[in-house]
N, C-alpha and C positions, 0 to 999 in steps of 0.2 A: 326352155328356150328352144324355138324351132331350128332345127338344122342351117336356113337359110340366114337367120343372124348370126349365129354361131360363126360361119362363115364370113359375114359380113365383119364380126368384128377381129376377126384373122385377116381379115384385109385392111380392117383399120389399124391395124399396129403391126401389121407387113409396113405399109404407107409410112406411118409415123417413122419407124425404124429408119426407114430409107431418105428420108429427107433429113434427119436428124446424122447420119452417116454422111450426106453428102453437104452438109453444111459442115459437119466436124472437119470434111478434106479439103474443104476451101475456105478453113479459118475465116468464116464468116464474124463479122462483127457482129457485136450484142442489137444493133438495133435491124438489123438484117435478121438476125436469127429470130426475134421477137415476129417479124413483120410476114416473116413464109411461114412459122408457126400459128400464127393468129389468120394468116388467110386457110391456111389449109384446114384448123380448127373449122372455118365458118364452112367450108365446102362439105366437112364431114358429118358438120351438122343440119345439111342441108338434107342428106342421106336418112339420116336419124330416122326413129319412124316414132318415137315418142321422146317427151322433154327430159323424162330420165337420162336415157340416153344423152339426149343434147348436153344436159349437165354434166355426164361420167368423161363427154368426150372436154368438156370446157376446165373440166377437175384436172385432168391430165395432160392437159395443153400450158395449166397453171404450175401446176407442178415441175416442168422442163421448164419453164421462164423463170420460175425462180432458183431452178439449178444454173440456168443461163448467168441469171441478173448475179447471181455471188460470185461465180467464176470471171465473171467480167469487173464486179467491184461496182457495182453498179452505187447511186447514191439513195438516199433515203427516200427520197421522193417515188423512186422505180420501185425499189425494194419494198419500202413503205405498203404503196398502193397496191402490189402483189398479196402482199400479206394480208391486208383486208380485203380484196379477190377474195383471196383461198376462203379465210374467214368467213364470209357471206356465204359463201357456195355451198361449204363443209369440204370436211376431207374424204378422198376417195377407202377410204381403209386406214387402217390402222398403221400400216408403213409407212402412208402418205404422211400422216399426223406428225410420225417419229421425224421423219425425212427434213420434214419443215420447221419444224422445231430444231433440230439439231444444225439445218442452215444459219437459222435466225442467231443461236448463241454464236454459232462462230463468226457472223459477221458481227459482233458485238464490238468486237472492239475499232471498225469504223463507223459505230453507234452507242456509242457506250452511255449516253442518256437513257439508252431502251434496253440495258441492263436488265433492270427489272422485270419487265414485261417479260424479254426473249427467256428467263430461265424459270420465270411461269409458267410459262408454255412448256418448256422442258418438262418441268415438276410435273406438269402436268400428263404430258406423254409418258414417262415413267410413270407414272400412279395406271394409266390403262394397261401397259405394259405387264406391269407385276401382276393385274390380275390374270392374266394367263398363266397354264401350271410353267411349274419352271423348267421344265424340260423341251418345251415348245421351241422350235426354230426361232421364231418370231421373237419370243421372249428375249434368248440368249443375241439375238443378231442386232437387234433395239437395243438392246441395253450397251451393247460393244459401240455405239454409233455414240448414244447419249453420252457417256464415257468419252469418248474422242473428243466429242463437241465440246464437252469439260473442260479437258486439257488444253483444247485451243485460245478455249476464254482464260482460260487460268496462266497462260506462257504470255498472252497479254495484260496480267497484272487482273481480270478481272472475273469474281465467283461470288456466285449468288448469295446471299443474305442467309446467314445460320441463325439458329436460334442456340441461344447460352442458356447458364443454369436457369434455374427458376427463382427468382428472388422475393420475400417476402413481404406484403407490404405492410405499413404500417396498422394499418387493422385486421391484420391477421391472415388475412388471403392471400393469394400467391400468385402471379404475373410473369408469363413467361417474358425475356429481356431479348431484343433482337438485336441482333451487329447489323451497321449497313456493307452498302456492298463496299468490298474493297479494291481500290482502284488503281 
């Protein structure tokens, strides 16, 4: 990368930083915050000089909205349509994945129909997770998150689907036996 993006994109998360600071001190409401996020999103991507880019800046734009939309309590519908955002786009890295994932379980439980789904997603971010060595930051700091996000679902009555013994079936073969979730 040339010098002059490099730079460029030290000013795009100078930028980000400083609008995201000055909405924190004016307790900006979630639909204000969304609306300076998504316009300044479009000016940076006006900048951009290729659609990666447009993307990395669109990834990142998504990713504060849906830290926004949790902290606000946002409903299904917001939150919802964020998460297939992200989903479509992909995730910016591997933090991103965890990040979103461990949103989604904790708001679980003013979505507890999407149970399911949200601790997929987990499962899922931990299975990327563990394959990093285990001594890796990354590893250990995903995994303390995924953890938390646990205990939040779980102080709400609500943890993903275990698998029990393995029980036998009648012709011999063997079938693992799943609990649902419990609620």
């Amino acid at each position: 990368m040339r010098s002059t993006r490099a730079n460029w994109w030290q000013s795009v998360a100078k930028r980000r930083d400083e609008l995201s600071i000055e909405l924190m001190k004016a307790k900006a409401p979630y639909e204000e915050h969304k609306r300076q996020l998504l316009e300044q999103a479009r000016d940076l991507m006006r900048e951009a000089v290729s659609p990666a880019e447009s993307r990395h800046i669109q990834r990142l734009t998504l990713q504060e909205l849906i830290t926004e939309a949790y902290a606000s309590g946002a409903d299904w519908n917001e939150f919802g349509a964020l998460l297939r955002r992200i989903r479509r786009l992909g995730y910016a890295d591997i933090t991103h994945r965890v990040h979103v994932a461990c949103l989604f379980v904790q708001a679980v439980p003013r979505f507890p129909e999407r149970a399911r789904r949200a601790f997929a997603l987990l499962a899922e971010a931990e299975r990327m997770l563990k394959r990093r060595r285990k001594n890796h930051p990354l590893r250990r700091e995903g995994m303390q998150g995924i953890a938390h996000a646990r205990e939040v679902a779980a102080a709400a009555g609500l943890t993903p689907r275990k698998e029990t013994a393995v029980k036998p079936l009648s012709s011999g073969r063997a079938r693992t036996v799943r609990s649902g979730l419990s609620e």
